[in-house]
SEZA-833516 format. One record per residue (C-alpha): x, y, z; residue in one letter. Coordinates in steps of 0.02 Angstrom, whole numbers, padded with zeros to 5 digits, always signed. Layout:
! residues N
XYZA;...
END
This chain:
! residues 197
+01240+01315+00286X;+01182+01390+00446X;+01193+01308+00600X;+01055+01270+00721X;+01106+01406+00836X;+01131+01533+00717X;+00957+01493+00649X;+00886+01524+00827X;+00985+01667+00839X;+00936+01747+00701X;+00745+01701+00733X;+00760+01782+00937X;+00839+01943+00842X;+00693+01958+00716X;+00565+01965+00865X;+00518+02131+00955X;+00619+02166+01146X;+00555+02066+01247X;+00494+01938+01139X;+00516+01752+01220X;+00553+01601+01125X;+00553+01403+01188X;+00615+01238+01097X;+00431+01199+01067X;+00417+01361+00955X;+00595+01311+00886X;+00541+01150+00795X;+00536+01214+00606X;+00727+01242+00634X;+00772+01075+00698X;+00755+00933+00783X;+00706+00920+00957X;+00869+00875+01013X;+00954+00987+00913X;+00848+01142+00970X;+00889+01104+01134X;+01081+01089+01143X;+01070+01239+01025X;+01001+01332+01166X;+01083+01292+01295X;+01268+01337+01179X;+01179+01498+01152X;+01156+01534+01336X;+01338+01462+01383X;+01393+01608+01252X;+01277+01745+01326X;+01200+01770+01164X;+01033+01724+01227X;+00964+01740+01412X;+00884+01611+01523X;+00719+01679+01591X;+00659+01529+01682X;+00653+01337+01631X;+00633+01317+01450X;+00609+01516+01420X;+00731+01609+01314X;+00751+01808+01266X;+00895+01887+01160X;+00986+02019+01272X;+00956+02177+01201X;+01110+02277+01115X;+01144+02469+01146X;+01281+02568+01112X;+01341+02534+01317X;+01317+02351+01291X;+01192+02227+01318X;+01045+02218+01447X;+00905+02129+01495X;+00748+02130+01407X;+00654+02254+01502X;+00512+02183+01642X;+00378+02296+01557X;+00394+02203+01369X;+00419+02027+01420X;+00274+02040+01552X;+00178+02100+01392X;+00247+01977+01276X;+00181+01836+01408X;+00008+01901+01407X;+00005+01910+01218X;+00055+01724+01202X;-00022+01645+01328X;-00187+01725+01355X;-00176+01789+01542X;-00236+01935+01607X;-00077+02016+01695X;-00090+02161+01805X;+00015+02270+01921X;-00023+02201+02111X;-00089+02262+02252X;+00077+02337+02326X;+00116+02417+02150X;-00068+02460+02148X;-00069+02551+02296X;+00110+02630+02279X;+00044+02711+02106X;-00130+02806+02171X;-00014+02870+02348X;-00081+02762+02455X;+00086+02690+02497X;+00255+02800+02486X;+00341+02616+02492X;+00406+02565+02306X;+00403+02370+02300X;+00576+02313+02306X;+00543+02164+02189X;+00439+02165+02038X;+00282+02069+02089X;+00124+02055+01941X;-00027+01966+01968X;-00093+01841+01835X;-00233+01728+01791X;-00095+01603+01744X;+00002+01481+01851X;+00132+01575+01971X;+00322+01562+01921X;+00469+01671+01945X;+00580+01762+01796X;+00756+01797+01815X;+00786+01967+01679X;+00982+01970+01692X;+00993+02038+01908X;+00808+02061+01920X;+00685+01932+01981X;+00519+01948+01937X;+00352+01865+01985X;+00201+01821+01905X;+00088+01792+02070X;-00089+01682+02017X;-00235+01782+02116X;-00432+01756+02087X;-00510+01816+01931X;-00582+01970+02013X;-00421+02044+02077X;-00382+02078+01871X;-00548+02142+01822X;-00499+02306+01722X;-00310+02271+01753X;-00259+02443+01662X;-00373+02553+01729X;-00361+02668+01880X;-00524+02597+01938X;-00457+02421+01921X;-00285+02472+02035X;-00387+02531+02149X;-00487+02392+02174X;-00314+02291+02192X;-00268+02410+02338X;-00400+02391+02420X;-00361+02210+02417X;-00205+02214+02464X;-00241+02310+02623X;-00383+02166+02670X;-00534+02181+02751X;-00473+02263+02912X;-00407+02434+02828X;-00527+02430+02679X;-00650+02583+02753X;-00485+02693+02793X;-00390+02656+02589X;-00581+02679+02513X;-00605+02845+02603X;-00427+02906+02569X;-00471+02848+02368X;-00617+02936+02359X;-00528+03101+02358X;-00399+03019+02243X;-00537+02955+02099X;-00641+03065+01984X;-00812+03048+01978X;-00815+02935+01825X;-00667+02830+01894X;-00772+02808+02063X;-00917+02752+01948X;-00804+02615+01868X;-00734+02549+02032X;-00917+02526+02101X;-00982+02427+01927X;-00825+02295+02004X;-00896+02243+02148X;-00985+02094+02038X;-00901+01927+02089X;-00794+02026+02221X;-00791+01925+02415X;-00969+01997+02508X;-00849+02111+02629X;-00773+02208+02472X;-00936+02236+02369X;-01004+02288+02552X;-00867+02432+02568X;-00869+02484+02384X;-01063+02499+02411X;-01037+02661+02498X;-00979+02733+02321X;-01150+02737+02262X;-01201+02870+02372X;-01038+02983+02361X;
END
């Protein structure tokens, strides 16, 4: 008869990478209790990996050993399950249209959901909670540039939209202007100039 560990186990290892698991989706293979000193056992072992409080994710096996989950699927994983609009943020934004030559030195994302910090094996990432209109279009090149331009702030927002202008296609320019609904008055004021290029 299987244990309640090797039940979790084997539930974590039929989920995709990245996957995350907590006691509260563990119920069907125990008790509450139960669930959560399995957990914990598994973690002692390294056979599954802490993320934060009450999050879990099976390491992932190669043939050089085991590693993290990587940022990219659990980040995915979280929006899937919970609902929240994730994107990459301003910094990352920026660094990915050549605004910025500067790679972030910690993964930073910015959510709809509450802010918290994941621990992937060495890594830290953070899920930073930013108003609704900093994720509008939060895959699009149109969207990250509209996150770049709020990450610079008001003060250097003429300079970053002239230097994107050259850096968006006409379509893309198109998209970024349609964002400047429910945008603060000084943004939609700056992005008005795309109208006219």
């Amino acid at each position: 008869m299987n244990t309640t560990a090797e039940s979790i186990k084997a539930f974590a290892a039929s989920l995709p990478e990245g996957a995350t698991i907590s006691a509260k989706e563990l119920l069907h293979l125990g008790e509450r209790a139960a669930v959560d000193q399995a957990l914990s056992r598994l973690v002692r072992r390294g056979e599954l990996m802490r993320i934060k409080r009450g999050l879990f994710a099976l390491p992932v096996k190669t043939r050089f050993g085991e590693r993290s989950p990587s940022v990219e699927a659990v980040v995915e994983h979280i929006m899937q399950t919970t609902g929240e609009t994730v994107s990459a943020s301003g910094a990352s934004a920026a660094n990915m249209l050549g605004l910025s030559t500067q790679n972030p030195t910690r993964k930073v994302y910015w959510t709809s959901g509450r802010s918290r910090r994941l621990k992937l094996g060495a890594q830290s990432v953070e899920l930073h909670h930013v108003p609704n209109w900093q994720l509008r279009a939060p895959q699009s090149k149109a969207g990250h540039a509209l996150r770049a331009i709020a990450y610079y702030g008001r003060s250097e927002a003429k300079q970053v939209l002239r230097r994107l202008k050259s850096k968006l296609n006409e379509k893309e320019r198109n998209e970024l202007f349609a964002l400047r609904a429910g945008t603060p008055t000084w943004l939609a004021k700056e992005l008005s100039v795309l109208a006219a290029a």
